[in-house]
C-alpha positions as CSV (number, residue, x, y, z in Angstrom):
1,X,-16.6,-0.7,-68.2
2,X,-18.3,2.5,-66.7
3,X,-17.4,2.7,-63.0
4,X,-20.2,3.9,-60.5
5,X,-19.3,6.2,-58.0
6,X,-19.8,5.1,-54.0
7,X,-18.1,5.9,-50.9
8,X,-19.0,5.3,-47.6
9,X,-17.7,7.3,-44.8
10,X,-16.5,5.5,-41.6
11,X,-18.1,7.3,-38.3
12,X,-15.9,9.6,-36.3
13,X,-16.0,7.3,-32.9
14,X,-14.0,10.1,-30.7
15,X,-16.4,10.7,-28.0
16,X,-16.8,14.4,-27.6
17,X,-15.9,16.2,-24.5
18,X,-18.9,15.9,-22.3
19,X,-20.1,19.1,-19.4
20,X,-23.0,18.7,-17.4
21,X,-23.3,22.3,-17.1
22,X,-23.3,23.3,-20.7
23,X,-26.9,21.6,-20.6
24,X,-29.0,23.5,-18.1
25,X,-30.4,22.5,-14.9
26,X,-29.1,19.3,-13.8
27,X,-31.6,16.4,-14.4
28,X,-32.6,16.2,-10.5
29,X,-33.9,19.5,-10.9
30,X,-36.6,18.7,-13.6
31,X,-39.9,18.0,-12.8
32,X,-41.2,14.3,-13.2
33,X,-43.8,15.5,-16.1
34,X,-41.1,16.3,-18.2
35,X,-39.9,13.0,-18.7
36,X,-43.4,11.5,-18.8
37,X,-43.7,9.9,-22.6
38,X,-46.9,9.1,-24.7
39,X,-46.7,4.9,-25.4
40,X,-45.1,4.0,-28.8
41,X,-47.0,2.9,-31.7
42,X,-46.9,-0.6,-33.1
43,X,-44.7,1.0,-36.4
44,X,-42.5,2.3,-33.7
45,X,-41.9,-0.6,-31.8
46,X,-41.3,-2.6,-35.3
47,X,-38.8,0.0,-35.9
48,X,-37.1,-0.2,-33.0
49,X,-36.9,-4.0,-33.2
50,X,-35.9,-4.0,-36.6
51,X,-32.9,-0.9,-35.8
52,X,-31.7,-3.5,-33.0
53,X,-30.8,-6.6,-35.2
54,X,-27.8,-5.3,-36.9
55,X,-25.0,-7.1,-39.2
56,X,-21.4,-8.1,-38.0
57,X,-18.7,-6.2,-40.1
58,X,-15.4,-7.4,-40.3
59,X,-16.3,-11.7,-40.8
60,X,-14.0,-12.5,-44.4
61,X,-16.2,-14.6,-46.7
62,X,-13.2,-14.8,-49.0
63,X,-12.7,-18.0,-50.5
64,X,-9.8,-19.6,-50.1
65,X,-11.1,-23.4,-52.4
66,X,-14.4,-22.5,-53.9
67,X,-14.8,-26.1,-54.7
68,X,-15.0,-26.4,-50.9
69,X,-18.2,-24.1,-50.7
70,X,-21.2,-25.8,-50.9
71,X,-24.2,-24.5,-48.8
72,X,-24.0,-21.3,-47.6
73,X,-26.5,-18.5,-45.4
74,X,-26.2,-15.0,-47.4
75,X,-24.0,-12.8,-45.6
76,X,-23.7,-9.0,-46.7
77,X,-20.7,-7.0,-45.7
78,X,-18.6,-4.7,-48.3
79,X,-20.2,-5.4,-51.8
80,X,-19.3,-4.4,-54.9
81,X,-21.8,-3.5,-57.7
82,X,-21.9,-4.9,-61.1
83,X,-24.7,-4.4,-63.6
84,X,-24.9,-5.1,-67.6
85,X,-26.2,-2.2,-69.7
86,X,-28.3,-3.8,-72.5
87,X,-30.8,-1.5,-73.3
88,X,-32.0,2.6,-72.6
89,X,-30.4,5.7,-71.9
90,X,-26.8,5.9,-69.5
91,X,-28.9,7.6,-67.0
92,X,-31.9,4.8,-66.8
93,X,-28.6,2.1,-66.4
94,X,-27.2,4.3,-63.8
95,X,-30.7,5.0,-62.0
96,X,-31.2,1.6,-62.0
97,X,-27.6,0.8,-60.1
98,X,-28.9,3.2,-57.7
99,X,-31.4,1.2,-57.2
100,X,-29.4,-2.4,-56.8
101,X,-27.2,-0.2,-54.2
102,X,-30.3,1.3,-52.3
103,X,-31.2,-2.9,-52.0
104,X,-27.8,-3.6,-50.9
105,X,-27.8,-0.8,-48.3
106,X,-31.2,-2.3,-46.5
107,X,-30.1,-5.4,-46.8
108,X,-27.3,-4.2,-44.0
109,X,-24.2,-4.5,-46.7
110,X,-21.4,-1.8,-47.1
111,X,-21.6,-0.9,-50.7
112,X,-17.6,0.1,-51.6
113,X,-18.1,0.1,-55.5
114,X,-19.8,-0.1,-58.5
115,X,-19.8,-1.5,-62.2
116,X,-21.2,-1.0,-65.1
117,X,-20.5,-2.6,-68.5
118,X,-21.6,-2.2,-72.1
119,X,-23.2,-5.1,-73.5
120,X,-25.8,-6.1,-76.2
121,X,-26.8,-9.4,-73.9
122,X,-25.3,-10.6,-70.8
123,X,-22.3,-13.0,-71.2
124,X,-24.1,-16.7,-71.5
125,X,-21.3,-17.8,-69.1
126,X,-19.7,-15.3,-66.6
127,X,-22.4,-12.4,-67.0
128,X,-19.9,-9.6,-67.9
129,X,-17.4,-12.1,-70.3
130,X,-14.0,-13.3,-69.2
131,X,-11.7,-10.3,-69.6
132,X,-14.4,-8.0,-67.6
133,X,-14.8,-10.8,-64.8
134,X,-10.7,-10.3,-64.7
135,X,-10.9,-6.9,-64.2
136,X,-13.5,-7.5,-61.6
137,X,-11.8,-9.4,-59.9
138,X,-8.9,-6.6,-59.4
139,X,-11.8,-4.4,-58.2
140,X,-12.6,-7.1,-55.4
141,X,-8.7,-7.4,-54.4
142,X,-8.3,-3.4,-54.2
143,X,-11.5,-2.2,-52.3
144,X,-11.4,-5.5,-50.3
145,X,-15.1,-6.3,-50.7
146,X,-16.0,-10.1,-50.0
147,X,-19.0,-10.2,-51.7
148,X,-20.3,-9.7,-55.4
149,X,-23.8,-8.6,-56.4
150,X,-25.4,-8.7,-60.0
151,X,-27.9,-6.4,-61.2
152,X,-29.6,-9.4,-63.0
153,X,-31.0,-12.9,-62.5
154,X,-27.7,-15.2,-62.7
155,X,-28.4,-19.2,-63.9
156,X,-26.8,-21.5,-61.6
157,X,-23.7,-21.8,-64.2
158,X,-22.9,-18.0,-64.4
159,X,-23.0,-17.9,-60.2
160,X,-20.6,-20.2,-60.5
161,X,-18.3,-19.3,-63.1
162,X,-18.1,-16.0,-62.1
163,X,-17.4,-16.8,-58.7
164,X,-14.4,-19.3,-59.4
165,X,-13.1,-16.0,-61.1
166,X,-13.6,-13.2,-58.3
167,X,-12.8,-15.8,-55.6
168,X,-15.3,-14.1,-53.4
169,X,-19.4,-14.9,-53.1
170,X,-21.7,-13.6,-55.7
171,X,-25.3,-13.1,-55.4
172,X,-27.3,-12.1,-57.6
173,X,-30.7,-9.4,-58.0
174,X,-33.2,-12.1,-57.1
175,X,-31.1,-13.0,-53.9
176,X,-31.2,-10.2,-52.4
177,X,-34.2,-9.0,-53.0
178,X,-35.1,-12.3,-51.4
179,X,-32.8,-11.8,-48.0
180,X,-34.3,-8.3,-47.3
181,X,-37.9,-10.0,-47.6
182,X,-36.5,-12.4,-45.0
183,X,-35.3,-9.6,-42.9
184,X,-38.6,-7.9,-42.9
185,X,-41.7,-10.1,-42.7
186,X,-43.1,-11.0,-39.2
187,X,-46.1,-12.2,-39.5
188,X,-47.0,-16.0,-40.0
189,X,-48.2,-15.8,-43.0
190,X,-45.7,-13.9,-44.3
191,X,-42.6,-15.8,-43.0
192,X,-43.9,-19.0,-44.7
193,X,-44.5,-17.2,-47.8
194,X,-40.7,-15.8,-47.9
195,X,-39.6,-19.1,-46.7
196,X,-41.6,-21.2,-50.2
197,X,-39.8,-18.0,-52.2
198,X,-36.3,-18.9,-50.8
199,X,-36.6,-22.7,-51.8
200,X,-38.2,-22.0,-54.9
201,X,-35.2,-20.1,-55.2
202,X,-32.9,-22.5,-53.8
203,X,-33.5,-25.8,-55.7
204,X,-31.7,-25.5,-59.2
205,X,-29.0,-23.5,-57.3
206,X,-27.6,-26.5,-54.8
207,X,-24.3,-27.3,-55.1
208,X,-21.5,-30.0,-54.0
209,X,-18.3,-31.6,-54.9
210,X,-16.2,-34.4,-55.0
211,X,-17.9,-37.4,-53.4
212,X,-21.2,-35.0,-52.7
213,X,-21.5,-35.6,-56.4
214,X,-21.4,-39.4,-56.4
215,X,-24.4,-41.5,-57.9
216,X,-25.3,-44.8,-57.4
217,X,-24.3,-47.4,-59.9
218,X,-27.0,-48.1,-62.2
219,X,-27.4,-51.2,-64.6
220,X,-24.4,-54.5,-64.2
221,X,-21.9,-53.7,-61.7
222,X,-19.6,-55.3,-63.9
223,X,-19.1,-51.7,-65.8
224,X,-18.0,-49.9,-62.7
225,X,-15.9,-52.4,-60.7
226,X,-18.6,-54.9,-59.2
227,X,-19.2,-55.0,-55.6
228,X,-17.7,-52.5,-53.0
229,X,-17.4,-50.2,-55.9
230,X,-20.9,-48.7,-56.5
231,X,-21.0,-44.9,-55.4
232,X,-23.1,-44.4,-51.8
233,X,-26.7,-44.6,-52.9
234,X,-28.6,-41.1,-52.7
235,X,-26.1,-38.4,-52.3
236,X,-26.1,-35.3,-50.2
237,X,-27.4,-33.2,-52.7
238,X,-30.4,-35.4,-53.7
239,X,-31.0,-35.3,-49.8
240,X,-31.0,-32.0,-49.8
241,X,-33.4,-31.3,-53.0
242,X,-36.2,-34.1,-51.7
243,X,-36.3,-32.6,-48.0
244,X,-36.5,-28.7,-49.4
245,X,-39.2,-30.5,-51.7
246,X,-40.8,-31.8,-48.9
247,X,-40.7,-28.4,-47.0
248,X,-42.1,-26.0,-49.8
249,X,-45.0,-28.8,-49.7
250,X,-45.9,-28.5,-46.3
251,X,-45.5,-24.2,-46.5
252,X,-48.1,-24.4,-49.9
253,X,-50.5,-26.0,-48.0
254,X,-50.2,-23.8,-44.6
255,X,-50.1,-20.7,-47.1
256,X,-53.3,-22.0,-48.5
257,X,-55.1,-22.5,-44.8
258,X,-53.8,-18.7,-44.1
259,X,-55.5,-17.5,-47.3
260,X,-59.0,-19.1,-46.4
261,X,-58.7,-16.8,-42.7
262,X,-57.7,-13.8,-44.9
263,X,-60.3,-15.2,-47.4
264,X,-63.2,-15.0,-44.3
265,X,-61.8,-11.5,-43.2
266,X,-62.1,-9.9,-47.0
267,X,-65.9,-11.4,-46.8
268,X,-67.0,-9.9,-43.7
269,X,-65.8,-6.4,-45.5
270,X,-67.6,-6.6,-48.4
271,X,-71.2,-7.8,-46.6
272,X,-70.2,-4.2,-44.4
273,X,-70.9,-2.3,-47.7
274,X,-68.0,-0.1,-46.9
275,X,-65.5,1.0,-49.3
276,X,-62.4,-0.4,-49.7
277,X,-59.4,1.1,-51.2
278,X,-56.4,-0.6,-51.5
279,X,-52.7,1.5,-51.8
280,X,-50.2,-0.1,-54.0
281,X,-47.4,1.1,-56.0
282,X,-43.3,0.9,-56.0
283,X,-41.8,0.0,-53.1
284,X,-40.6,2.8,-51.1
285,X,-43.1,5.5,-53.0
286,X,-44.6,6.5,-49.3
287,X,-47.2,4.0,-49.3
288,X,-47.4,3.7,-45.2
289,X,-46.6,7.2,-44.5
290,X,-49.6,7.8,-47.0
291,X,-51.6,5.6,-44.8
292,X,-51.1,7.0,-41.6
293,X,-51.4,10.9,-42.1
294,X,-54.8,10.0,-44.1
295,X,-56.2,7.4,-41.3
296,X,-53.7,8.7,-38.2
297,X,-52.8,5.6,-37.8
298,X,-49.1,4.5,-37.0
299,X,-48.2,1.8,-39.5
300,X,-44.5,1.0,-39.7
301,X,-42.6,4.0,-41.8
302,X,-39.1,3.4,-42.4
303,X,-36.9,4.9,-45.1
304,X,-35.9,1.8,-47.2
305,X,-36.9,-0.7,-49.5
306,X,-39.8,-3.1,-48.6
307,X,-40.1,-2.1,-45.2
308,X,-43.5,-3.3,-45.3
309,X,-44.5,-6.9,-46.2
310,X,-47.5,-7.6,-44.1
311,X,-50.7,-5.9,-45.2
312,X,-52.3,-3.5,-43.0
313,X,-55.9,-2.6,-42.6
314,X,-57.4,0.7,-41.1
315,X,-60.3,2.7,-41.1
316,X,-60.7,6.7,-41.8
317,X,-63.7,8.4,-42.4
318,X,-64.6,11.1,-45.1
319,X,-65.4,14.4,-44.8
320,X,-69.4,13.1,-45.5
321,X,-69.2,10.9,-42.6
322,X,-68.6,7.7,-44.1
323,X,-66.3,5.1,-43.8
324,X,-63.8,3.9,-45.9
325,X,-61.1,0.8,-45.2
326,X,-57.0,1.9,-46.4
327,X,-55.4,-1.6,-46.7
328,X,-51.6,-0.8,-47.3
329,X,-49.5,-3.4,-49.4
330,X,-46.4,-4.9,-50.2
331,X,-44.2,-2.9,-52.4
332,X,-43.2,-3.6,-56.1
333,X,-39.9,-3.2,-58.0
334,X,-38.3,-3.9,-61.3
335,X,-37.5,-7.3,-61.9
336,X,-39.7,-8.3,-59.0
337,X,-38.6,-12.3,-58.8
338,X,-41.1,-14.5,-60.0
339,X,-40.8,-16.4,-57.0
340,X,-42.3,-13.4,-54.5
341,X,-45.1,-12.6,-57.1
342,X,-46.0,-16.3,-56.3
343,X,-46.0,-16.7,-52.7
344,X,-47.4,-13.5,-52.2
345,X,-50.4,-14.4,-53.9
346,X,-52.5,-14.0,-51.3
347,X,-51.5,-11.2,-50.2
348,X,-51.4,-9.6,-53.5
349,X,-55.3,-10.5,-53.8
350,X,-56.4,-7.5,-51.7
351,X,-55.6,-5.0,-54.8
352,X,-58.2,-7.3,-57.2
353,X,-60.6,-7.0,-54.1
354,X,-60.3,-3.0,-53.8
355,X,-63.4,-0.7,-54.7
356,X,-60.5,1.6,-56.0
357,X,-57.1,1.3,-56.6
358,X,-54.2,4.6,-54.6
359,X,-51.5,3.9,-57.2
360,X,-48.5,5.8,-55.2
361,X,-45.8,7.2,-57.3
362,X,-42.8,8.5,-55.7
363,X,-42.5,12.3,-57.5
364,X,-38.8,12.7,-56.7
365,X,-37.5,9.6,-58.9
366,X,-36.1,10.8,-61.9
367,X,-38.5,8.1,-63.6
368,X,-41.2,7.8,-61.9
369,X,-42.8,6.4,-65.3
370,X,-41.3,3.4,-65.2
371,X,-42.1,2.9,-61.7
372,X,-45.5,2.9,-63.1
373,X,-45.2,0.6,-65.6
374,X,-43.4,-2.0,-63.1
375,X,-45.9,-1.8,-60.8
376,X,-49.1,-2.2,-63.2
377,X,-47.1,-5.1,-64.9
378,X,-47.4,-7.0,-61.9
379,X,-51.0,-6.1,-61.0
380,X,-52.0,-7.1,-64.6
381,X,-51.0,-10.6,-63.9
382,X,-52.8,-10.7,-61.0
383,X,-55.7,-9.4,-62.5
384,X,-55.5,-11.8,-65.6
385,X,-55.4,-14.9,-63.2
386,X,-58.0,-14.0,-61.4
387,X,-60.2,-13.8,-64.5
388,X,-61.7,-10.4,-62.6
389,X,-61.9,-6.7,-63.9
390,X,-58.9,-4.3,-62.8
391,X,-60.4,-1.7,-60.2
392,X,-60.2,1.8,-61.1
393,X,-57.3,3.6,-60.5
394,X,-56.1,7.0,-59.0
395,X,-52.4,7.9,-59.4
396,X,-50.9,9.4,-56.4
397,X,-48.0,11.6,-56.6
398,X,-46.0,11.7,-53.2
399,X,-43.0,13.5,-52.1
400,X,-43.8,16.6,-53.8
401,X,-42.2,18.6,-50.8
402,X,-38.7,17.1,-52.5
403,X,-39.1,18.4,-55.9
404,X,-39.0,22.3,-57.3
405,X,-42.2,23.5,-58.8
406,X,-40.8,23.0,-62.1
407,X,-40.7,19.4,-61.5
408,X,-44.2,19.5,-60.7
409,X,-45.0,21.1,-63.9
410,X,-43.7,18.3,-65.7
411,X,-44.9,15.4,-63.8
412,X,-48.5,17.3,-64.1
413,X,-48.1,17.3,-68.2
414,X,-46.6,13.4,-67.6
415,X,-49.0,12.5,-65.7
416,X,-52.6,13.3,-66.8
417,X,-55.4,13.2,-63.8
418,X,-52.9,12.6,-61.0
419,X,-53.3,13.6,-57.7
420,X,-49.7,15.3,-55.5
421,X,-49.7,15.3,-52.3
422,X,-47.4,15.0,-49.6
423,X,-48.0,12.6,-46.7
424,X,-45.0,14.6,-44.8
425,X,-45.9,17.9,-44.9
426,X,-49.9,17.3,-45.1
427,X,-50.0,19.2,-48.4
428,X,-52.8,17.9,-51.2
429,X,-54.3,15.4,-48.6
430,X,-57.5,17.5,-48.5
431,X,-58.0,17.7,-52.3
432,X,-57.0,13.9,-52.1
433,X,-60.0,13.2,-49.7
434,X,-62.4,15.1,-51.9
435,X,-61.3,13.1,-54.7
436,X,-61.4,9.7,-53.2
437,X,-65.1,10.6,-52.4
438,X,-66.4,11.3,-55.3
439,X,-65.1,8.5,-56.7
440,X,-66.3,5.9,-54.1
441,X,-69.5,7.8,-54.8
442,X,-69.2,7.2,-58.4
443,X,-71.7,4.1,-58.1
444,X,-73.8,5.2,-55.4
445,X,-77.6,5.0,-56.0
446,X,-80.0,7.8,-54.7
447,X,-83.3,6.2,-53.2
448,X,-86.1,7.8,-51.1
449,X,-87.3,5.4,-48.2
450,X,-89.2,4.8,-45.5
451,X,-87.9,3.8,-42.0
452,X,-90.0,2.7,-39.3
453,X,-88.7,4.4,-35.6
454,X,-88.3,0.3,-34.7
455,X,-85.6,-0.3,-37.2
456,X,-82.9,2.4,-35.9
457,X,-80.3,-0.1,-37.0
458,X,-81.3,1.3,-40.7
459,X,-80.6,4.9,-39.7
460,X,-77.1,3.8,-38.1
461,X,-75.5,1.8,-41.4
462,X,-77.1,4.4,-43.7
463,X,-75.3,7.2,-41.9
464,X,-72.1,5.0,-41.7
465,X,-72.0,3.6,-45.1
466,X,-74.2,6.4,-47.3
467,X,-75.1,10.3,-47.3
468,X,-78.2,11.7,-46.3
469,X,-79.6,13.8,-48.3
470,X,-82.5,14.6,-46.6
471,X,-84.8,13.8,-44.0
472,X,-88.7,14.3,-42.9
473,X,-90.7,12.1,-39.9
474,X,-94.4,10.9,-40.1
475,X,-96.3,8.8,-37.6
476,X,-94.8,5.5,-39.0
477,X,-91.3,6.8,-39.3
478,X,-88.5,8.8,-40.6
479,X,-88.6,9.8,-44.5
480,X,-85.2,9.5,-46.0
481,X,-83.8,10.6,-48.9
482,X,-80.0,8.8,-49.4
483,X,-77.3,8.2,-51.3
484,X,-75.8,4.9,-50.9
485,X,-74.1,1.9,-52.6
486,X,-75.4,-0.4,-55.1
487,X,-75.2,-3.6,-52.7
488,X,-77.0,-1.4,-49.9
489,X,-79.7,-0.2,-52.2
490,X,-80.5,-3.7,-53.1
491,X,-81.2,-4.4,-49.1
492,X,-83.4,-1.6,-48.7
493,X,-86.0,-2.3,-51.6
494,X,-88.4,-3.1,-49.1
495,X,-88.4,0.5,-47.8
496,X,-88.6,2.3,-50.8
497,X,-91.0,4.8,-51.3
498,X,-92.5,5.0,-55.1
C-alpha cells in the first residue's frame, strides 16, 4: 500500500501585537469618501454566504457498536483517503487522489491522510481485502481521523464490511460528491434535483438491526409460534424505503413542472434569433470566471469544486455589434454518479440547445486530456437521448497564466484547434471573441433587402442579431445589404430584393 502524502497545518491563533500608530492617520482623520464602497455583486454575496456556513471540528463520529448505527447525516471532519489502483500510470492514480482530496477539502473535511493500494479489481467485499482494511484501520487509530472515504462507488455490503473493520464512518466517491452538491445548490430547482439524487442514492443503502429487521409472519402461524409471536407488521426500514419512495415521486414531478418554465425560457431565445453558446467542461476548469471577464458580469467564482450548480444566463456583445447569450453550466468530473447525470437532466439540456459548444479545459492539470474525455462522455449521453445532433465545439484552454511556455507548446501539439486564454489575466480573450464570431457567423446567410422607413423595427433586430454590410436609401426606404442567420433570413423573404 502506497501512502499519499497530506498535512494540514493548524493556524497560528497568537494574536499579534496590535499599534494604532504603526498604521497612519487615525481613522477619524479620514475623509468619509474613503470608506465609501461600490455594492457587491450577486457572486459576491453567494460567496460570502457560502464562506459563513462553516463545519464544527472536534464532534467524534467514532463508533463505539456499529450495529447501533443505523441512519446517519454525513458529517466531514478529519478523513483519511483510500483509493484502489486498477488501471494506468502511478501518476494518473495519484492525480486522481488529488482529486478525491480536493472533494474532501470543499466538502469542509480535514484531509490527515491518504491510501493507495495495488489491485487488479477492488475487493468484492471490503474494497481493499481484509489484511489492507487491518492496516487501515491502524492508520484511522494513529492520525485520529473519524471518517473514511473511498475513491470508488462502494455496494451497500462493502460500506458495511469495511466499516465494522475501521470502526469509524465510511463514505464513499458518489457520497460526497453528492454532499458538496447539497452544500452548493440554491435555487429551487436545483435543491429538488440534489434532493431526488440523494434518495436515489439512499434507497439500497438503508440500514437497521435487531428488531428494525423484524418481518411480519407470513403463511400459518403455527411455524413461528402462533399468536403474540408474529414479528410487528412493516418494519422501520420498510417505513423508511416507502416514504423516501413517496418523496423522490413528488420531486420528479416538481422537477418536471420546473423544466416546462426553463422549457418556455429556452423558446423565447431561440424565436430572438440570437446566438447562444453554452460553456461546459470539468468542474473547476474556470468556467464562471470565463463568463464574467467575457460578458462583465459577476457570476459566482470561487476556487473549488462545483461551486456552480445553477445555470446562469448573460448577454455580451461582439465586436460586430451583435449579441450573443453565455449560459454557464454545471461542472463535470470523473465518475460523475449516475444519480446527478439524472436529476440534472434539465439542466444539462442547455448544452444540446447551444448554437456552439465553449468546451473549458483547465491547462494547468497534468491531464487535461482526460478531463476531456470525462466531460464529452457525459455530453454524449445527453446528446444520444435526446435523439439531436451534438453542437459544434470550441476547446478552450484556461489558466494559461499557471503554466510555462513549454507547457503551452505541448498542450498546442495535444490539442489541435484550441483556443488559450486566460479569464484572469485577460490574455487570448480577444482572439477568443474573433473566433466565437466567425463561427456564430458560420451559417449566416447574406441577402439584399428592402426596408420601408415604416418598419424601423427591421433595422433595429437586423443591427442586433446580423451585420450590415451595406446600406443605400430610396423614396420607399432603406436598401440593405446583410448578413444574418438562417431563421432571420427566412422572416425577411418578403423584403428581398431580386
Amino acid at each position: 500500500m502506497t501512502e499519499f502524502a497530506s498535512q494540514t497545518s493548524a493556524p497560528d491563533l497568537d494574536e499579534p501585537d496590535f499599534d494604532p500608530d504603526d498604521f497612519g492617520p487615525a481613522i477619524d482623520d479620514a475623509p468619509v469618501s474613503a470608506f465609501r464602497m461600490t455594492p457587491p455583486t450577486t457572486g459576491e454575496q453567494q460567496l460570502s454566504d457560502r464562506a459563513s456556513l462553516q463545519r464544527v471540528a472536534g464532534l467524534s463520529t467514532e463508533l463505539e457498536d456499529v450495529t447501533e448505527v443505523e441512519y446517519r447525516q454525513l458529517r466531514l471532519e478529519r478523513v483519511v483517503l483510500v483509493g484502489v489502483w486498477t488501471e494506468g500510470t502511478a501518476a494518473q492514480a495519484k492525480a486522481s487522489m488529488v482529486e478525491l482530496a480536493a472533494l474532501a477539502e470543499t466538502a469542509g473535511s480535514q484531509v490527515l491522510d491518504g491510501l493507495i493500494q495495488r489491485r487488479s479489481t477492488p475487493d468484492a467485499a471490503t474494497y481493499i481485502g481484509s489484511g489492507k482494511a487491518d492496516e487501515l484501520r491502524q492508520v484511522v487509530l494513529s492520525t485520529g481521523a473519524d471518517t473514511v472515504i473511498c475513491d470508488g462507488e462502494l455496494t451497500p455490503a462493502q460500506l458495511t464490511a469495511l466499516e465494522k473493520v475501521v470502526k469509524v464512518k465510511v463514505i464513499d466517491r458518489t457520497a460526497l460528491i453528492l454532499d458538496i452538491f447539497a452544500q452548493h445548490a440554491t435555487s429551487r430547482e436545483g435543491k429538488a434535483q440534489v434532493s431526488l439524487a440523494q434518495m436515489e442514492y439512499m434507497l439500497p443503502r438503508l440500514r437497521g438491526w435487531g428488531e428494525s429487521m423484524s418481518r411480519q409472519a407470513g403463511g400459518r402461524a403455527g411455524s413461528n409460534g402462533g399468536v403474540g409471536l408474529r414479528g410487528p407488521g412493516e418494519t422501520k426500514i420498510e417505513t423508511d424505503r416507502r416514504r423516501i419512495r413517496e418523496r423522490m415521486a413528488k420531486l420528479r414531478r416538481e422537477i418536471r413542472e420546473m423544466k416546462t418554465a426553463r422549457t418556455t425560457k429556452r423558446a423565447a431565445r431561440q424565436r430572438s434569433s440570437i446566438p447562444k453558446i453554452t460553456v461546459a467542461g470539468y468542474t473547476n476548469a474556470g468556467k464562471s470566471s470565463l463568463v464574467n471577464a467575457m460578458t462583465g458580469s459577476g457570476v459566482l467564482v470561487q476556487d473549488a469544486l462545483f461551486a456552480t450548480l445553477d445555470p446562469t444566463t448573460r448577454r455580451a456583445t461582439l465586436a460586430d455589434g451583435r449579441e450573443v447569450v453565455f449560459t454557464d453550466t454545471v461542472g463535470f468530473v470523473r465518475h460523475l454518479p449516475t444519480q446527478l447525470v439524472e436529476a440534472f437532466r434539465s439542466t444539462l439540456e442547455e448544452v444540446v440547445d447551444a448554437d456552439l459548444l465553449l468546451h473549458v479545459v483547465d491547462g494547468s492539470d497534468p491531464f487535461p486530456t482526460e478531463q476531456i474525455a470525462a466531460v464529452r462522455r457525459v455530453i454524449n449521453e445527453i446528446v444520444a437521448e435526446e435523439g439531436v445532433a451534438p453542437p459544434p465545439e470550441l476547446l478552450v484552454v484556461n489558466k494559461i497564466d499557471a503554466i510555462d511556455e513549454n507547457r503551452r507548446t505541448e498542450l498546442r501539439g495535444i490539442l489541435d484547434g484550441a483556443m488559450f486564454v486566460s479569464a484572469h489575466t485577460g490574455e487570448g480573450l480577444p482572439e477568443l471573441f474573433d473566433r466565437i464570431r466567425a463561427e456564430v457567423a458560420r451559417n449566416d446567410v447574406e441577402v439584399t433587402i428592402a426596408v420601408p422607413f415604416s418598419r424601423g423595427d427591421v433595422v433595429s433586430r437586423i443591427h442586433r442579431d446580423g451585420e450590415v454590410l451595406s446600406t443605400d436609401h430610396d423614396e420607399q426606404g432603406t436598401i440593405m445589404r446583410v448578413r444574418v442567420p438562417a431563421a432571420m433570413a427566412g422572416e425577411l423573404a418578403e423584403l428581398r430584393v431580386s
